[in-house]
Every structure is written in C-alpha cells, then in structure tokens.
C-alpha positions as CSV (number, residue, x, y, z in Angstrom):
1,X,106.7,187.2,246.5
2,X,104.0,189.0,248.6
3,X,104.8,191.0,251.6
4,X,102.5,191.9,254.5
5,X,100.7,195.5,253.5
6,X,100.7,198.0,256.4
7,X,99.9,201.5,255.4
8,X,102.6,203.5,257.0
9,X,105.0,201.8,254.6
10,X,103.3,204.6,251.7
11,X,104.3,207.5,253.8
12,X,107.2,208.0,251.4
13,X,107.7,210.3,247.8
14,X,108.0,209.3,245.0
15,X,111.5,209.7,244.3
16,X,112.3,208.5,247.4
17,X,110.7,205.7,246.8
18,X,112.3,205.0,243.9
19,X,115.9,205.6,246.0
20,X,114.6,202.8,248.5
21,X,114.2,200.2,245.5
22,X,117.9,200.9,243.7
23,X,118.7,200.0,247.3
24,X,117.1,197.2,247.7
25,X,117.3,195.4,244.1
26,X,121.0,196.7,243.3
27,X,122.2,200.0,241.5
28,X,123.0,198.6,238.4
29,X,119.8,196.5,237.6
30,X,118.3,197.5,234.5
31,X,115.0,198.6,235.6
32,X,113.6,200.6,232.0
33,X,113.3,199.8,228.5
34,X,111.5,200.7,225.2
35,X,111.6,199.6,221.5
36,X,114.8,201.5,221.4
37,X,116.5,198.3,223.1
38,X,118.3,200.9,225.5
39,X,118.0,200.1,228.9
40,X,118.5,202.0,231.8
41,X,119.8,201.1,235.1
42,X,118.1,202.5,238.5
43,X,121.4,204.7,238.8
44,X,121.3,205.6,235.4
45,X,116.7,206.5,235.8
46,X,117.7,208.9,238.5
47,X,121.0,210.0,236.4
48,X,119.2,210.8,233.9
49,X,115.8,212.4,235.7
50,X,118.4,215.0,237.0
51,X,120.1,215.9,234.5
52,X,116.9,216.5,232.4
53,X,114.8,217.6,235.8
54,X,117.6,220.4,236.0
55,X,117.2,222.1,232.6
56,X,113.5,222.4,233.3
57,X,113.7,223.4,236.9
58,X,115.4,226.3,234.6
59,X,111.9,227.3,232.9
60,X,109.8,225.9,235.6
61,X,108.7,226.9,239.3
62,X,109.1,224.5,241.8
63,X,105.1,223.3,243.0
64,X,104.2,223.9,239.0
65,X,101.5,221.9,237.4
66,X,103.3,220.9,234.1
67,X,101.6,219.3,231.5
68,X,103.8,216.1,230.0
69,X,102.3,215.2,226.3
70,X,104.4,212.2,225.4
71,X,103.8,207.9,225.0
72,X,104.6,205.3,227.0
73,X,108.4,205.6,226.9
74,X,111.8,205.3,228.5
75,X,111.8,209.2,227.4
76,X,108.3,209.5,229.2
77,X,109.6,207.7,232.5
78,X,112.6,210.1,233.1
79,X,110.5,212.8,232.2
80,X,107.9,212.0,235.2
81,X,110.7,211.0,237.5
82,X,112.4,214.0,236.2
83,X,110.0,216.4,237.4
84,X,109.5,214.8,241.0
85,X,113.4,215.2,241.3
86,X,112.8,219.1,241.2
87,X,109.5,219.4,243.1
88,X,107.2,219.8,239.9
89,X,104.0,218.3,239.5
90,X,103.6,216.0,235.7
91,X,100.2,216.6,234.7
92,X,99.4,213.9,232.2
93,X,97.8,214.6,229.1
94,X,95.7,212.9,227.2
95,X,96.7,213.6,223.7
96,X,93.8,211.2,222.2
97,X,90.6,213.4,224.7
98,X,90.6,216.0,221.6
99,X,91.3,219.6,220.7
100,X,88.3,221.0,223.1
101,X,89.0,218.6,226.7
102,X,93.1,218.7,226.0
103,X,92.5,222.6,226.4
104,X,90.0,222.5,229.3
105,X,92.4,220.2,230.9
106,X,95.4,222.5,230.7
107,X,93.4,225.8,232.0
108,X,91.6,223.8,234.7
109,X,94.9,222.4,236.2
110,X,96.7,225.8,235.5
111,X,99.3,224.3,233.0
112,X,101.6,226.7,231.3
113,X,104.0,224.4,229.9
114,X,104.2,221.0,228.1
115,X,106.6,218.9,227.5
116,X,106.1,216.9,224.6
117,X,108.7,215.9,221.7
118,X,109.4,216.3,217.9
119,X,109.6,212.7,217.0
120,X,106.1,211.9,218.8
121,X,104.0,214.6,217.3
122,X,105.7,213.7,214.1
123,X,104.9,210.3,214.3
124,X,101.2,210.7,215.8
125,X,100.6,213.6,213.4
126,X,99.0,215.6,216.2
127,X,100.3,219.2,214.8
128,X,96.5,220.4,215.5
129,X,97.3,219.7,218.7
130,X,100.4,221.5,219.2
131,X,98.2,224.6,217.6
132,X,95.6,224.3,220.2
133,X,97.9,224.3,222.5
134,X,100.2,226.9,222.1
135,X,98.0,230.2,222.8
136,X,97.4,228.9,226.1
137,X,100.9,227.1,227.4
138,X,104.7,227.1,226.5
139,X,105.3,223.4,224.4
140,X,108.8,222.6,224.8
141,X,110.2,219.7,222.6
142,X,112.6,217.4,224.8
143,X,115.2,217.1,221.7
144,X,115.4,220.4,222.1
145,X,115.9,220.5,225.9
146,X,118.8,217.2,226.0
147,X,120.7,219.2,223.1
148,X,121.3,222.0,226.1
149,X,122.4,219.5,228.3
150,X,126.0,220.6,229.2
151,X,129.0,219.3,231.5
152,X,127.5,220.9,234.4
153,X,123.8,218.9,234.1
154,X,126.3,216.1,233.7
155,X,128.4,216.7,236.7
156,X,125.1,217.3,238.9
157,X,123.3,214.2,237.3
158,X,126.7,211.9,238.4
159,X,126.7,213.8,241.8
160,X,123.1,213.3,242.3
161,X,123.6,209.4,241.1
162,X,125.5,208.8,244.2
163,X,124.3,211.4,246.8
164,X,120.5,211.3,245.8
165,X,119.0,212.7,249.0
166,X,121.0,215.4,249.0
167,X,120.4,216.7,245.7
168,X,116.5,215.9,244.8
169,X,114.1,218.0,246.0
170,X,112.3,217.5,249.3
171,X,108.9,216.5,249.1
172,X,105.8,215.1,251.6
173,X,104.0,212.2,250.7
174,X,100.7,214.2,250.8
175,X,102.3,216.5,247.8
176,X,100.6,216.1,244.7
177,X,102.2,212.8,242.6
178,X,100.5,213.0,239.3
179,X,97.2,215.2,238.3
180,X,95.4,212.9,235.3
181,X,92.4,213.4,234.1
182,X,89.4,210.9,233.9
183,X,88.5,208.7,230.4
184,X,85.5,210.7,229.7
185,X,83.6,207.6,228.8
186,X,80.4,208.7,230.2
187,X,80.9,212.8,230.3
188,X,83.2,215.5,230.3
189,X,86.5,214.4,231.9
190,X,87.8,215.3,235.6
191,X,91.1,216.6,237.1
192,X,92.2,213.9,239.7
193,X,94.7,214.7,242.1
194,X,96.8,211.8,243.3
195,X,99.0,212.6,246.4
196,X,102.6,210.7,246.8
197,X,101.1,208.4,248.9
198,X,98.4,207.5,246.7
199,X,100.5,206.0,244.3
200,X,102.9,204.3,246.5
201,X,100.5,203.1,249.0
202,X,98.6,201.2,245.4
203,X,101.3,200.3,244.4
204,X,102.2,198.3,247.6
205,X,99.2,197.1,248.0
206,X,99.1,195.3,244.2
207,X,102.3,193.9,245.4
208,X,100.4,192.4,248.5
209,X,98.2,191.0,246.8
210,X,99.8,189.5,243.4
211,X,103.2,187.6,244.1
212,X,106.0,189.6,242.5
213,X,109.5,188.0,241.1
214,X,111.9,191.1,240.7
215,X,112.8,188.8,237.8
216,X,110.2,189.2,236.1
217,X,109.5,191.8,233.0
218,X,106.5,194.2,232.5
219,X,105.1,195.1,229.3
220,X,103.2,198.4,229.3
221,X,101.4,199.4,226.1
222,X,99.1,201.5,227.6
223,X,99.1,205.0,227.5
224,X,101.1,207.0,230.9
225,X,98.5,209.9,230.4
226,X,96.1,206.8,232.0
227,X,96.9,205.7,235.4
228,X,96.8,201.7,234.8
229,X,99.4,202.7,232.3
230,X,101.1,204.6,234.7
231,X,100.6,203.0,237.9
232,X,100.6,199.6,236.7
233,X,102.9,199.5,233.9
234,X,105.4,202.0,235.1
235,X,105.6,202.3,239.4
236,X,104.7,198.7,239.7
237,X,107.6,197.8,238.2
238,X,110.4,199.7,239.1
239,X,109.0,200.4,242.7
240,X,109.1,196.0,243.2
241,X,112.2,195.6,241.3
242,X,110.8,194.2,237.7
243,X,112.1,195.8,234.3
244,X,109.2,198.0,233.1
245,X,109.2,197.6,229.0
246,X,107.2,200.9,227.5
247,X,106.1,200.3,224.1
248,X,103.9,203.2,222.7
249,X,100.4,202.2,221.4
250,X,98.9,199.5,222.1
251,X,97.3,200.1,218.8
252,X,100.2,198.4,216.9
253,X,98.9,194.9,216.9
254,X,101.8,193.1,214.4
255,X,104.4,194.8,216.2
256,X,103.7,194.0,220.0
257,X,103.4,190.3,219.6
258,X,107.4,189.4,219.0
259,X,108.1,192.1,221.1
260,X,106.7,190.6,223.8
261,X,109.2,187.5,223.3
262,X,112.0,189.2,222.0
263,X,111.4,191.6,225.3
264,X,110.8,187.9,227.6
265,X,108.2,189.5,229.4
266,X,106.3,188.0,232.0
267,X,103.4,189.9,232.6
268,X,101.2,192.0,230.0
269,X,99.0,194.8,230.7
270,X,96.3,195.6,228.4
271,X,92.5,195.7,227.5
272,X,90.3,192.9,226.6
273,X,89.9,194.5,223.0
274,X,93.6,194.7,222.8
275,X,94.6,191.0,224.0
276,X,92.1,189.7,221.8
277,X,93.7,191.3,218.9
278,X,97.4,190.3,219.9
279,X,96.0,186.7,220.4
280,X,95.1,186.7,216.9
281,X,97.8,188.0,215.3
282,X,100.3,186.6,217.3
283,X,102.8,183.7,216.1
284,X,102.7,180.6,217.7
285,X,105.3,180.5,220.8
286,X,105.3,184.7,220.7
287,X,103.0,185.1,223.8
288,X,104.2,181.6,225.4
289,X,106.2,183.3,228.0
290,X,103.7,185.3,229.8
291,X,103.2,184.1,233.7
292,X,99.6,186.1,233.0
293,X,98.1,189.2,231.8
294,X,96.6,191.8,233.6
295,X,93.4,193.4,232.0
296,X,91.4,196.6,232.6
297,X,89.2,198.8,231.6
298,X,86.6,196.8,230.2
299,X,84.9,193.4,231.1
300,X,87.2,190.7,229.9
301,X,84.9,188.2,227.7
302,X,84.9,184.3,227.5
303,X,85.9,184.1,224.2
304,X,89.4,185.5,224.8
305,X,90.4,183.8,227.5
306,X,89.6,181.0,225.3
307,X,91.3,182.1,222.6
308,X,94.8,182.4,224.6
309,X,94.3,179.2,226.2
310,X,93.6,177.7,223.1
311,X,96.3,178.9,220.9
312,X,99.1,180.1,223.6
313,X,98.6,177.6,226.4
314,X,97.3,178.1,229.8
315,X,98.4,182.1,230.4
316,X,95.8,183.2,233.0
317,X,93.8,186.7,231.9
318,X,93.5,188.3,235.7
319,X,90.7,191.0,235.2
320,X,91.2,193.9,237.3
321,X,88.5,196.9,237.9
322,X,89.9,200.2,239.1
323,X,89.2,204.3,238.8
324,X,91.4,206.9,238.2
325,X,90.4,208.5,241.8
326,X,91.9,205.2,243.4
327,X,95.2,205.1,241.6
328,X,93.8,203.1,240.3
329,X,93.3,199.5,241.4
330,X,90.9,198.2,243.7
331,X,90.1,194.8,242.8
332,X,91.8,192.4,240.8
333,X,92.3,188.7,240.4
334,X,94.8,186.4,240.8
335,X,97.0,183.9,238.4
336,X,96.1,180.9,241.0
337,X,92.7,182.2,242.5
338,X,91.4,183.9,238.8
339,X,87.3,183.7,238.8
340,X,86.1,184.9,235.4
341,X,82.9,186.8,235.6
342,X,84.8,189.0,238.7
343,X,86.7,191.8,238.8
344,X,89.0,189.8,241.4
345,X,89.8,190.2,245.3
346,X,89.7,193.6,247.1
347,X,93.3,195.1,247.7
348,X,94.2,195.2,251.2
349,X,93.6,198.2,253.2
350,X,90.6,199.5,251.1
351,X,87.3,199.9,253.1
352,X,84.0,199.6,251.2
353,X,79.9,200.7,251.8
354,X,77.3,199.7,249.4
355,X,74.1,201.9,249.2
356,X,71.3,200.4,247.9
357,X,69.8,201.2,244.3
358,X,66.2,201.2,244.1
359,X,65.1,198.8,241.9
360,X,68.5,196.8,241.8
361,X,68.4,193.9,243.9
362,X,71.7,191.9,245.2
363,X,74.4,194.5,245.5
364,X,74.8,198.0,245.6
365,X,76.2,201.4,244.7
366,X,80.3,201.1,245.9
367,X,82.1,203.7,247.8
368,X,85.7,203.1,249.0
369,X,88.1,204.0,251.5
370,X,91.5,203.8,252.1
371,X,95.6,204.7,251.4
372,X,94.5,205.3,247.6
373,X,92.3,207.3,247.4
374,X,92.9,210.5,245.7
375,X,93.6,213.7,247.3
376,X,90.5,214.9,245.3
377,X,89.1,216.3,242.1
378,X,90.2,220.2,240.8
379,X,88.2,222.2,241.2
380,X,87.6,225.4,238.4
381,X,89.5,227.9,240.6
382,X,92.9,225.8,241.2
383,X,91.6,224.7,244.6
384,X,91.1,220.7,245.3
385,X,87.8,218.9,246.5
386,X,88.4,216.6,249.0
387,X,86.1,213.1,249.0
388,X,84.1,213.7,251.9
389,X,85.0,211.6,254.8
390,X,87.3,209.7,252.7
391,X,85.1,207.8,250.8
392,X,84.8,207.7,246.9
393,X,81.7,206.7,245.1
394,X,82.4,204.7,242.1
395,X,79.6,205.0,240.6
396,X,79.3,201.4,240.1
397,X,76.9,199.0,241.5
398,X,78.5,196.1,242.4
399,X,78.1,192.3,244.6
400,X,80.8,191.5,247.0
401,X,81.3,188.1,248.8
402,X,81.8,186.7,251.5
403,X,85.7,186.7,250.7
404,X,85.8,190.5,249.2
405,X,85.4,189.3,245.6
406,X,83.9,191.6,243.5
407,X,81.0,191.2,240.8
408,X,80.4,194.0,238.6
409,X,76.5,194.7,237.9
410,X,77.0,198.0,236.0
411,X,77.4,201.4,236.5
412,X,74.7,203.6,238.7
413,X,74.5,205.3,234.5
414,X,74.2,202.1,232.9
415,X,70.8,201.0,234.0
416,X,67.5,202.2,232.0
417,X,64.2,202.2,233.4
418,X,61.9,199.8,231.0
419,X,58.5,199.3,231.6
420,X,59.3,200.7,235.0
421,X,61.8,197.7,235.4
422,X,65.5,198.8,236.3
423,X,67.7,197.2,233.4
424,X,71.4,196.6,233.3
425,X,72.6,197.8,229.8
426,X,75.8,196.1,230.7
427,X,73.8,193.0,230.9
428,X,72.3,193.3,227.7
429,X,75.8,193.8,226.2
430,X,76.6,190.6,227.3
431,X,73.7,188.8,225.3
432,X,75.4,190.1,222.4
433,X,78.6,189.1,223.3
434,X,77.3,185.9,224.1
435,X,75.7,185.2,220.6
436,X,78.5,187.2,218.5
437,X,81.5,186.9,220.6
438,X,84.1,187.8,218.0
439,X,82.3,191.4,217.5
440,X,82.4,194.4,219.2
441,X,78.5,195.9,221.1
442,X,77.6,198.5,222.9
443,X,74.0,199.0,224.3
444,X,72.5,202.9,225.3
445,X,69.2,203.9,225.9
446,X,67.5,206.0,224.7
447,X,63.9,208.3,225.8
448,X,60.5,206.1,224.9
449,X,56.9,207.7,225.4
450,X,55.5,204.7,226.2
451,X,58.0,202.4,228.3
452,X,60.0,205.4,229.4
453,X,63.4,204.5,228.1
454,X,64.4,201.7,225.4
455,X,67.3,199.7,224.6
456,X,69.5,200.3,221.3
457,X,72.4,197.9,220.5
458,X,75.1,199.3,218.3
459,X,77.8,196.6,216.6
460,X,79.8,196.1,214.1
461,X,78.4,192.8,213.1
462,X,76.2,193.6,209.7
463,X,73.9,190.7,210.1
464,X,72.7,191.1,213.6
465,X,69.1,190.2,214.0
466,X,67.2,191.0,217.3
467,X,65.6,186.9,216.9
468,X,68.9,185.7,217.8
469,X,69.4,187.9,220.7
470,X,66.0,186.7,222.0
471,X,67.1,183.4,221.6
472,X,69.9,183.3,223.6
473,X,68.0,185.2,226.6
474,X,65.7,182.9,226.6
475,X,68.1,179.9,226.8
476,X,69.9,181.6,229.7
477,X,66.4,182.5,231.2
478,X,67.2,186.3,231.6
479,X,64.0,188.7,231.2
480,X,62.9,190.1,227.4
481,X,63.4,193.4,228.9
482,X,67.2,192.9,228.4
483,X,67.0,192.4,224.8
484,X,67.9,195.5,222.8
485,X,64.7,195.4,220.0
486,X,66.9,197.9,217.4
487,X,70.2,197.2,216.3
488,X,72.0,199.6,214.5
489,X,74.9,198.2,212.5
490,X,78.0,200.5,212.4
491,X,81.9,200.2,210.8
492,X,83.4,199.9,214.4
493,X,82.4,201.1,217.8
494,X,84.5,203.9,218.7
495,X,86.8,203.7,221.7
496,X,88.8,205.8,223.6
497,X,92.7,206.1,223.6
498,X,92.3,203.6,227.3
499,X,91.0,201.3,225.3
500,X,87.7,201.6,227.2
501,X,84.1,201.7,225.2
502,X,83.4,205.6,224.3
503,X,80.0,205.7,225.5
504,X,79.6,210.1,224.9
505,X,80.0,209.0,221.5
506,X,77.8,205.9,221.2
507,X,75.2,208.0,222.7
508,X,75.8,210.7,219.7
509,X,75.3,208.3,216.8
510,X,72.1,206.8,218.0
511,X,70.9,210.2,218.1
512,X,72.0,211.3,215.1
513,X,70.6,207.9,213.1
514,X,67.4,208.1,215.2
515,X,66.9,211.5,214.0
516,X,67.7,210.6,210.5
517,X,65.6,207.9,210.4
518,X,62.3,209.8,211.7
C-alpha cells in the first residue's frame, strides 16, 4: 500500500531506519536472501552487520571512506549495513569501470581499504584488479575477516540484536550514506555523495508512489556498486518490509529465470537488454509470478514488452528514469497507470525547471529539486561540491505534462547539429529499433566539413541497409536528417556492467574504423 510522503519522515540514518522497519514488520521476518537459499531475519541483518561491522571498526576509523568491492549479495548487504553500524562510509566500487577509473575512484574518494572476498574475485577472475589495487589501499578478504569472529563479536552482535540503539553508532541524516560513482557512459565517471537522507527520503518516496505489499519478494540482479541496484533492489525492500533476493549478475541469463520462481518473486529489477534476454530464455510459467518489473537504465523498447506479454502473460514493464545524483529515482511508471514511450510519473516531493535548448522545440533541459538530491559531487581534494541552490541538471532534455509524466527527448550530449538542424541521436536509435527490433543500435556522431556533424549507426545486425532505415522514417513521417547514412556492423555493442549503452566506447570504434577506412 502507499502512504502519504512528507519529507520530515527521511530525517532518519540508515541504520535507524532499518531499526524502525524490524519494528514495524516483526523481528523475525526474513527480510535477505541469495542463491545460497540462506535467509536472514531483520534481527539476524543487524546481528550480523555487528558482529562483522566490529572486526572492521578494528582496522578502520570511524568517518572512513571504505571501498566495498563485492556483488549483489546477502554478504554485500551486511557488509553495507555493517559499516553504517560503526559510523563508516561504504564506498561502492565498480569492479567492471576498469583498471584506470577503479583507481581514480579509490584516490579521489580517499579510500585505503576494500573489502572484497576470495570467492568473488575467484569467480569473476578479477586478480588484475586486486593488483591495481593493492599499491594504493589495504584489500581485506571477508573469509578472512568472519574466521576472526570470536565469542566476544558474538556476545556484542546478540547484545546489539536486542538493544540496537545503544550499541550502533550515532549518526545524522545529513552524514554521508553511500559515495558511488557515476556509469561513465558518456565520460570519465563522478564521485556522488549521497547523504542518509537521500536514500531514505527515495526510498519513501518510491513507496509513495508504487503500492507496496510487505509480502511481496524483490529480485535484485543488478550490481550494489549502482544505485538502482542498491537503492532499488536492496533499501526498498527491507526499508518497506519486502524480502530483498540478491542474485549476482544479471549476466547469467539460464540461471535467473527459475530462480525467479523458485525465489516467488514479485517484482524484478533490471534493464531492457536484460529482460529481453530472460524472456527468451525463460521456461514457460518461470516469470508468471511477477506483479511487474521495474526497468532502468535504458529506454525499454516495444518489442519486449511484447515479448513478456506474449509469452508470460500480462506482467507490466514499468520504465523508470533516474541519476545517480538523485538516489536515484525520479520518474517512474506505474503497474495500473504504465504509458510506454514515458519514463513514468514524477516522485512526490521533487521540484523541476526546464531551460530551453536552442534548436529543440517542446521541452527542455531538466534540473530537479528535492529530499534526493545528493549532498554533491567530490571534489579532487576530499572536499564536496554542493548543487547550487539545490537543483541538479540532468543533463537531459525532456517533455513533461500536464500530470508530471515524463517524455525523454535525449540527452543535452545526444543531439548533433546536421545541416544546421538539432538532431536527436536517441531518435535515430529508435528508427533502428523500429525496423530491427530484436538487435542491439547505437547512433554517435561524428565531425563533417560540409554538414557539420553526421550520423553513424553501429549494430550488431550484419545485413543492415541504410534503404530500410529511410523507409521506415518516411512511413512514420520523421525528417531524412534522422537517418544515420553509414552503418557499421559490429559483433555486439558494448555495454557497461549497469547494463546501460557504453557510449565512450561506441565513440572509440567509429573512430578507429573511420580512420581505418580513410
């Protein structure tokens, strides 16, 4: 069920907001699960965030910045609620950004430990990593850390199970909750500093806006070191009284399917890309139980929706649009108002301006205000830039109506200038879609002496002619100018652990093939 949103509800921590659910869903209701098929309890999550939060406190400084490399997992959850039951600070890493940003984001948030495990870097193979890493921070491997767990971390953690105020540390809403770092998709990640607040006030306000049965399940495939992963598929949850169900990659397309109805969730979070794939490889009956799936990160397109409806029954695909810098979630839609082609209805309690674009007609550029906004971006010597005023600009150029739904036109960066017209490349993405729905497209542009910029489409379809493209433009009556006139065909477009489009590296193979090719 929904409940009223009023901001001063947010002015809470994190671990105390976590105290206020066990109190108001019961103790003993098991609130976190993984493939291990182990669940926990809200007494036994904050059992067991002590008694792991106090070996680290031991090697830590309370107000630290420490970095937690490690997947969407029960072992990932206690670690994060671990940390905020001894004052730290997780830092989230992004363990699929690369060697280079993975290091830049360590020294730019001042990180000089990480927690990560054996069995994950085992499994991920991500030893270059650990190498990186190591000149610059302390990695400490969890197995290590629960095999010097002793009676007295026991006694504390039973202690603090009952008397939880007493024993976590104290901590103001406007203390940092979570430092993660933006997707990179279109540059060189960010440091975002989310405060307490931020993420309870979201949180609350996705729970205002979506009704909410406390007995329902969540399935979170998405990476923690992302906040719709962690927001979303972890606080959501266990802050409204739903069992959050980690599973860790969302990549393991045979594998999530019966987990999701051996699991019964309810609701799924996930990309476009990845629901597509799990709709496909999915046995009949095996997605049946979802209530609806919540998708981010990218556009969601026609041809998965129908694809679930056709093969798994009516199971509503609510797309969502968010930014790291807002907890994430601004928009989204709803399973019995869900308009495809929107990003969905504002949350309550966020404020919104629209500047105009030149040359863009029928929206505008989108800043936001409100309870989620971040405390601000790091800055390169430790300090934290505030958004000025309160507002944060998107970057995205967007339509709202009447009723605060939300059109998404493109990003301020995804417009070209042809022929001295402004042209969506987001737009011309979705010809391509359009015409070869079950592929994969990405459109850049690119300098041109004559028209000033030019349109590239990159896909993985081999047979991709620019005739049929200009068909189909002309049957919807959009402008010539939208249709990409090269296409270069590639094995896949390459994506970023999110899920989202990796546009940095689009941009590099066009360049690359262009140059070849001259």
């Amino acid at each position: 069920m929904t409940a009223a949103y009023d901001p001063r509800d947010s002015q809470i921590s994190i671990f105390d907001a976590l105290i206020a659910a066990r109190a108001r869903y019961g103790a003993k209701k098991p609130i976190l699960e993984d493939q291990e098929r182990n669940p926990l309890t809200y007494t036994g999550l904050i059992q067991a965030a002590f008694a792991l939060g106090r070996k680290i406190a031991g090697f830590t400084a309370k107000g630290e910045r420490v970095g937690v490399m490690l997947p969407s997992s029960a072992g990932g959850v206690v670690t994060f609620f671990a940390l905020h039951a001894f004052g730290r600070t997780p830092t989230m890493l992004n363990f699929t950004a690369g060697i280079r940003n993975l290091k830049a984001a360590c020294e730019l948030a001042g990180v000089k430990t990480v927690l990560t495990s054996h069995r994950f870097i085992e499994q991920g193979k991500l030893h270059d990593l650990i190498d990186a890493l190591e000149p610059i921070a302390n990695v400490v491997y969890l197995e290590e850390v629960r095999e010097k767990v002793g009676l007295a971390d026991k006694l504390f953690a039973a202690a603090g199970g009952v008397m939880t105020r007493q024993f976590r540390a104290s901590s103001k809403p406007t203390d940092p909750g979570v430092i993660l770092f933006t997707s990179g998709s279109f540059g060189a990640p960010r440091g975002v500093v989310l405060s307490q607040a931020n993420l309870v006030a979201n949180v609350q306000q996705i729970a205002a806006h979506i009704p909410l049965d406390p007995d329902w399940v969540m399935f979170n495939p998405l990476p923690i070191f992302h906040c719709f992963g962690l927001t979303g598929g972890v606080l959501l949850p266990i802050l409204t009284g739903m069992k959050a169900f980690q599973y860790p990659s969302p990549l393991h397309t045979k594998q999530i399917p019966p987990l999701i109805r051996d699991s019964q969730a309810s609701i799924l979070l996930a990309t476009d890309t990845f629901v597509n794939q799990y709709a496909r490889a999915a046995e009949p009956g095996e997605l049946s139980g979802l209530k609806f799936v919540v998708c981010g990160a990218e556009k969601v397109r026609e041809e998965t929706h129908n694809l679930v409806a056709e093969r798994f029954g009516p199971i509503p695909l609510l797309e969502g649009y968010g930014a790291t810098e807002a907890a994430p979630v601004i928009a989204v839609n709803k399973p019995l108002d869900n308009r495809r082609g929107t990003v969905g209805g504002l949350l309550p309690g966020i404020e919104t301006r629209l500047e105009p674009v030149e040359g863009i007609p029928g929206g505008g550029q989108l800043f936001v205000r409100g309870p989620n906004i971040m405390a601000g971006y790091l800055a390169a010597d430790g300090t934290i830039e505030a958004p000025v005023d309160g507002w944060h600009d998107t970057g995205d150029v967007v339509g709202i109506s009447n009723d605060q739904w939300i059109k998404i036109q493109g990003r301020v960066k995804r417009f070209a200038k042809v022929g001295g017209e402004m042209v969506s490349l987001t737009a011309a993405e979705d010809i391509a879609v359009a015409v070869w729905p079950e592929c994969r497209h990405a459109v850049i542009a690119v300098p041109d002496p004559r028209k000033g910029e030019r349109l590239i489409l990159l896909t993985d379809r081999r047979e991709a002619e620019v005739d049929a493209l200009l068909a189909h433009a002309k049957a919807i009556g959009a402008p010539e100018l939208t249709v990409p006139r090269k296409i270069l065909a590639v094995p896949e477009i390459p994506v970023l652990g999110t899920g989202k489009t990796d546009y940095v590296a689009i941009q590099r193979m066009a360049e690359a093939e262009l140059r070849r090719v001259a």
